[in-house]
ZADO-578145 format. One line per 4 residues: number of its first residue (from 1); their letters; for each residue x, y, z of N, C-alpha, C. Coordinates in pm, whole numbers, padded with zeros to 5 digits. Last residue first. Example, Ala and Ser with C-alpha at 12.3 -4.5 7.8 and 13.67 -1.06 7.14 Angstrom:
2	SA	01285/-00225/00708/01367/-00106/00714/01290/00003/00787 ~ 01319/-00569/00780/01230/-00450/00780/01320/-00330/00780 $
end
This chain:
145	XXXX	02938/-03104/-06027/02866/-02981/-06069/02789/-03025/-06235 ~ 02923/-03247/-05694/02952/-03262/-05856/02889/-03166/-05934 ~ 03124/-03114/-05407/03015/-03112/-05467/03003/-03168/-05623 ~ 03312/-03019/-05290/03297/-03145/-05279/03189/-03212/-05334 $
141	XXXX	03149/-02762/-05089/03289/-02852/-05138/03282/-02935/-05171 ~ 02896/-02675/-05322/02891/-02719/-05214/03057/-02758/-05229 ~ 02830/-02372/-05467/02903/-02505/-05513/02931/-02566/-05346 ~ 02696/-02136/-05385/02649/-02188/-05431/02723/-02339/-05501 $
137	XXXX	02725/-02167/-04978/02852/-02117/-05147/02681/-02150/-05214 ~ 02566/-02013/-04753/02595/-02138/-04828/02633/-02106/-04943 ~ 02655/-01826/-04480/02595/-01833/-04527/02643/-01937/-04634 ~ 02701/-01564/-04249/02770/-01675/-04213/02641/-01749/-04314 $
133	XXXX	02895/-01293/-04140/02824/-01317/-04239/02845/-01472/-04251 ~ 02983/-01095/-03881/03005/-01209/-03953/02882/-01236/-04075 ~ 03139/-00837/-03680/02997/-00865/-03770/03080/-00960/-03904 ~ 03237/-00713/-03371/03220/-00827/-03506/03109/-00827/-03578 $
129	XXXX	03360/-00550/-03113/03244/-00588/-03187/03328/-00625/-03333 ~ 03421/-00350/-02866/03484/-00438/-02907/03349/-00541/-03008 ~ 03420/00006/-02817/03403/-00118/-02826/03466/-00216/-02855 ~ 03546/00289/-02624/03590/00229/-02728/03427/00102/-02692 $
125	XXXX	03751/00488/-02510/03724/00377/-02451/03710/00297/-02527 ~ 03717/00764/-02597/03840/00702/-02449/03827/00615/-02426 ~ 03577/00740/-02767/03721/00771/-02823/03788/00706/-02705 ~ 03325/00742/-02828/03358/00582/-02782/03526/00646/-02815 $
121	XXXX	03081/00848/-02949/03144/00902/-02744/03242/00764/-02730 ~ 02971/00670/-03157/02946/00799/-03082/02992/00752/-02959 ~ 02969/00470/-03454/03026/00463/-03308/03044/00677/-03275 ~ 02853/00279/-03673/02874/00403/-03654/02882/00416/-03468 $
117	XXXX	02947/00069/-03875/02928/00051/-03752/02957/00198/-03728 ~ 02841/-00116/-04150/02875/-00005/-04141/02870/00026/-03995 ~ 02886/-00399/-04362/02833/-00354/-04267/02900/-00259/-04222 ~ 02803/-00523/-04734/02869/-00448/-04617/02814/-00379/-04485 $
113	XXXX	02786/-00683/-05043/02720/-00577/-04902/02851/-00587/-04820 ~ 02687/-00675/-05390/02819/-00658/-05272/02716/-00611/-05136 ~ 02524/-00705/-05544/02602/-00834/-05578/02687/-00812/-05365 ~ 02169/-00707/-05389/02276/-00692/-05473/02395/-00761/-05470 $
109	XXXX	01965/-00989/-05304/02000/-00857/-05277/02113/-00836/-05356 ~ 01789/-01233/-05352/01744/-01081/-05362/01804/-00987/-05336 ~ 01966/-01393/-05281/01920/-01437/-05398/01859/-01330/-05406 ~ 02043/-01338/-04970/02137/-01350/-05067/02097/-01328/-05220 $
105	XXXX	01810/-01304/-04782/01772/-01346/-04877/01913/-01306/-04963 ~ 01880/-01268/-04409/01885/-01174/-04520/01913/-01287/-04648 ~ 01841/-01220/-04054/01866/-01277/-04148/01800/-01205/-04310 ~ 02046/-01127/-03801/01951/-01040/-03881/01950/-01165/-03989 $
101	XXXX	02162/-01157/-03427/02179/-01206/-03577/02020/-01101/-03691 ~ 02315/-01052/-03193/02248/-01024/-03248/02289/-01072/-03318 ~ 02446/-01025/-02858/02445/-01178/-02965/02339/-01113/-03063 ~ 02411/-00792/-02710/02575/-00853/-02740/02571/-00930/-02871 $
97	XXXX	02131/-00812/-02649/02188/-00703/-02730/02323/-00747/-02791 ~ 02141/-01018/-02479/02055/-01052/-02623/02111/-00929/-02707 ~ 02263/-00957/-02268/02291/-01089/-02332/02248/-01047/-02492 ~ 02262/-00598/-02248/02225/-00697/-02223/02251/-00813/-02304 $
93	XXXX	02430/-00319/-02199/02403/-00449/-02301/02378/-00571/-02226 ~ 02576/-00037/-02164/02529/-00147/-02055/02452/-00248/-02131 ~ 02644/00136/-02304/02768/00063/-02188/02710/00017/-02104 ~ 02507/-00032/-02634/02571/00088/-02498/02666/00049/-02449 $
89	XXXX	02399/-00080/-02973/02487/-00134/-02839/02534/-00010/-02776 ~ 02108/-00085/-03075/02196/-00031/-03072/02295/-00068/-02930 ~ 02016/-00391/-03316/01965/-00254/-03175/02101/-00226/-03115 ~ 02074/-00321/-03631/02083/-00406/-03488/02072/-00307/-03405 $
85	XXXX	01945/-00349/-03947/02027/-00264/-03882/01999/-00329/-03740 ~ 01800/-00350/-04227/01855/-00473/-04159/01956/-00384/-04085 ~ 01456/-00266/-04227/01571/-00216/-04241/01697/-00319/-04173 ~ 01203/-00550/-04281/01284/-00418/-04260/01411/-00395/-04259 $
81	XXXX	01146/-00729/-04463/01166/-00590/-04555/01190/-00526/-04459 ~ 01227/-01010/-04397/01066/-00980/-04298/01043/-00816/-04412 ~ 01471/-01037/-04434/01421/-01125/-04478/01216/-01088/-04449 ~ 01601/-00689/-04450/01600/-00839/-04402/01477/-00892/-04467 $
77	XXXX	01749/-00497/-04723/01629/-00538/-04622/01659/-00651/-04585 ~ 02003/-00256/-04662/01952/-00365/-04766/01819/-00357/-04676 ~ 02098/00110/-04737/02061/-00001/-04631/01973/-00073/-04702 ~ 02354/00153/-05018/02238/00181/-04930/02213/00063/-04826 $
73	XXXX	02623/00265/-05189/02540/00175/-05081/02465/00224/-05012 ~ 02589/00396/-05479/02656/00410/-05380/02569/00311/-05263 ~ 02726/00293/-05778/02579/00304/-05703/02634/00276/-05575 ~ 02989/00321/-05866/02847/00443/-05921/02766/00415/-05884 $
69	XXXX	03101/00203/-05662/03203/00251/-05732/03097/00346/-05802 ~ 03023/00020/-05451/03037/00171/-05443/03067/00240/-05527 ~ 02984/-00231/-05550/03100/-00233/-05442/03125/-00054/-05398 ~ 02759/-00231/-05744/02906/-00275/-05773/02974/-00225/-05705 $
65	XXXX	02533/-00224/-05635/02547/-00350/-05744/02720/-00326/-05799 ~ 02517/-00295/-05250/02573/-00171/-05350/02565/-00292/-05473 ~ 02405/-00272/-04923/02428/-00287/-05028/02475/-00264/-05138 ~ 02460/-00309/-04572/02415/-00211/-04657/02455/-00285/-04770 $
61	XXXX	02391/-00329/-04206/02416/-00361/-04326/02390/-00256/-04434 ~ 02439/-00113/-03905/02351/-00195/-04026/02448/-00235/-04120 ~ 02460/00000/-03563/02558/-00144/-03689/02439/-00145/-03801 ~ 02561/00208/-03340/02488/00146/-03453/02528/00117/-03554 $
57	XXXX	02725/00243/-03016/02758/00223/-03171/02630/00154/-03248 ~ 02822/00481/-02776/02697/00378/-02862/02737/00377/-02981 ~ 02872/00561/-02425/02888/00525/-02598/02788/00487/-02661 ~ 02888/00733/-02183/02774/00727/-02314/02828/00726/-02438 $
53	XXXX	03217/00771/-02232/03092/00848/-02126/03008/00855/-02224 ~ 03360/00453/-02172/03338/00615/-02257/03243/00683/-02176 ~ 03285/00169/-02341/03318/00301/-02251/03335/00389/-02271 ~ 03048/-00088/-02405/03143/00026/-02448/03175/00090/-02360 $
49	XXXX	03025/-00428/-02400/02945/-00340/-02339/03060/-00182/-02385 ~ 03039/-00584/-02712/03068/-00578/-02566/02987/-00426/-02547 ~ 02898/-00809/-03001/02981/-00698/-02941/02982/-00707/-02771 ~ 02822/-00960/-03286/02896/-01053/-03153/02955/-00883/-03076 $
45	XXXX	02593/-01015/-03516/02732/-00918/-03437/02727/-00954/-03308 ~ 02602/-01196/-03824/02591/-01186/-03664/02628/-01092/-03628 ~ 02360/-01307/-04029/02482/-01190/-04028/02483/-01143/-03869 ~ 02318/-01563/-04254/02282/-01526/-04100/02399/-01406/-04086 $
41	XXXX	02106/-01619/-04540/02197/-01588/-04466/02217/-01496/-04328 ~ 01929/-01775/-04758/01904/-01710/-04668/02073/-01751/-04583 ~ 02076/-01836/-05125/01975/-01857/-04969/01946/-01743/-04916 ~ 02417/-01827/-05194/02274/-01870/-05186/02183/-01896/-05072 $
37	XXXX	02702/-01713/-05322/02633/-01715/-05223/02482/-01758/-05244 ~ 02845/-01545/-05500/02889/-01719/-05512/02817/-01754/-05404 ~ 02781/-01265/-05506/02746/-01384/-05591/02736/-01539/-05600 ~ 02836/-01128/-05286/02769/-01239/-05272/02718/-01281/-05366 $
33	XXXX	03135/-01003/-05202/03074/-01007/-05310/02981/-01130/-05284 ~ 03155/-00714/-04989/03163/-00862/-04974/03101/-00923/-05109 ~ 03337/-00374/-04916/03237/-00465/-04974/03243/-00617/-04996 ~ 03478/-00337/-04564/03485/-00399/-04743/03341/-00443/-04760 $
29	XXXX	03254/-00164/-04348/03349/-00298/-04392/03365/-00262/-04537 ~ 03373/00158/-04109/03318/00097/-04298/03336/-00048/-04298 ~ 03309/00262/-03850/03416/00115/-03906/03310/00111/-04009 ~ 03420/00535/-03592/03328/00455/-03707/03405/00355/-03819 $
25	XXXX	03615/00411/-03297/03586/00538/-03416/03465/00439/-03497 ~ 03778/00234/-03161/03682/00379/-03089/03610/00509/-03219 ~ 03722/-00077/-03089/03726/00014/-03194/03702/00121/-03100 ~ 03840/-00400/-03101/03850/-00293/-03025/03824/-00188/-03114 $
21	XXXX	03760/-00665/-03297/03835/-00600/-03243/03733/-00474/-03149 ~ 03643/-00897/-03549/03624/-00872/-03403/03726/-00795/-03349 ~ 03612/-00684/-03903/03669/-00793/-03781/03649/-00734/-03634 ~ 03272/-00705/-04046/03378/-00564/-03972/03457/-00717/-03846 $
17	XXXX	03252/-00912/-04159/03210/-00797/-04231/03280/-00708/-04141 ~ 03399/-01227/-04279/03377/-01160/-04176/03386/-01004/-04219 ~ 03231/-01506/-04319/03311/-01401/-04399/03294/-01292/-04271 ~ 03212/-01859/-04399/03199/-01777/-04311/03275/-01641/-04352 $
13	XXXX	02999/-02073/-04567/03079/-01968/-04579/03067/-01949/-04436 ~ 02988/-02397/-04430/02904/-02275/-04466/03028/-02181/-04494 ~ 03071/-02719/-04426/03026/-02656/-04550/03000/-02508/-04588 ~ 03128/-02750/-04165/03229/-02752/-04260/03221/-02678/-04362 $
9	XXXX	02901/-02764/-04005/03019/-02727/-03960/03118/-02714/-04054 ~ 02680/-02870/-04169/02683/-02735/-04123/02793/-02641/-04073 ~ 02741/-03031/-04457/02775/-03062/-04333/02822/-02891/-04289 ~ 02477/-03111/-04747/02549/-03024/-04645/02626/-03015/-04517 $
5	XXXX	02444/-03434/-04873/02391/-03310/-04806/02511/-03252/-04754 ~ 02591/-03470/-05196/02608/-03503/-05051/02455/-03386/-05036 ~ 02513/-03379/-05529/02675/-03507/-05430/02610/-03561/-05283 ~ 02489/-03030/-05570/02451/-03247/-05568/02568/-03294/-05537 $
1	X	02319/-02781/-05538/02394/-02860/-05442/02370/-03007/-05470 $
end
């Protein structure tokens, strides 16, 4: 990164791993290619409280060195080696359950990830949940290379 420092609001990737919507079923994301990526990176999930009779959806991340195609994805590690997966959202969620971030070493993990949202009892009702990936190109905009 030469030229400038960084302007936080402008400069960061933002990518979005399962879009913010309404779901009542299990949600694969696209694989995300984080080559052009550096650092430490913030992977949010922004969700709601579910309905249904006893929902619950569990969210992890996962990895792959080429998008699934002969090494099939597995669960990556966060920045600490555990399993990078979010406490599990109900139909009753507290503040801190809704706003979950996981952070995760870009420069140690394979090329592609993805987040995987496995959703139980959520047909008549459903969630509403996001998972962002919010992290630094390795070419800053505007940057001299």
């Amino acid at each position: 990164m030469q030229g400038r420092s960084p302007n936080l609001k402008t400069d960061l990737d933002r990518v979005a791993l399962i879009a913010h919507n309404l779901y009542t079923s299990t949600q694969t994301g696209s694989g995300v290619d984080v080559s052009g990526r550096v650092g430490i990176g913030i992977v949010k999930l922004k969700g709601g409280d579910g309905t249904g009779t006893s929902p619950t959806a569990d969210v992890e991340l996962q990895e792959s060195s080429d998008n699934g195609s002969s090494d099939a994805f597995a669960t990556l590690q966060d920045i600490d080696g555990n399993d990078a997966d979010f406490t599990q959202l109900t139909d009753s969620n507290t503040a801190a359950v809704r706003d979950q971030e996981i952070f995760i070493d870009l420069d140690g993990k394979e090329r592609y990830i993805r987040a995987l949202a496995t959703l139980a009892n959520a047909q008549s009702g459903g969630f509403v949940l996001g998972v962002e990936l919010i992290c630094v190109p390795k070419v800053m905009p505007g940057a001299k290379s």
